[in-house]
Phi, psi and omega in degrees: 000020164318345181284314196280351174296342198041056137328285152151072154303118188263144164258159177252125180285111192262150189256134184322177144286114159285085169321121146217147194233138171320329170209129174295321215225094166227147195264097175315332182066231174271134142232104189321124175292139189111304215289190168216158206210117187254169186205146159219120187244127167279134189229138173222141149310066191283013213270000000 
């Protein structure tokens, strides 16, 4: 119970997470149906 003593506890701000992504859009271009269509993208946690 060292807490209720007013040790002098700080609280520390932790920052949400943040989605950002390399590109919002990619143009796949023509694809046959059934066929498949790839993209590569990057996702980072700027939070």
């Amino acid at each position: 119970m060292w807490f209720f003593l007013g040790c002098g506890v700080e609280s520390v701000a932790i920052p949400y997470p943040k989605m950002v992504l390399s590109s919002t859009e990619h143009d796949l271009g023509e694809v046959a149906a059934g066929g498949e269509g790839t993209a590569t993208f990057t996702v980072r946690n700027d939070g």
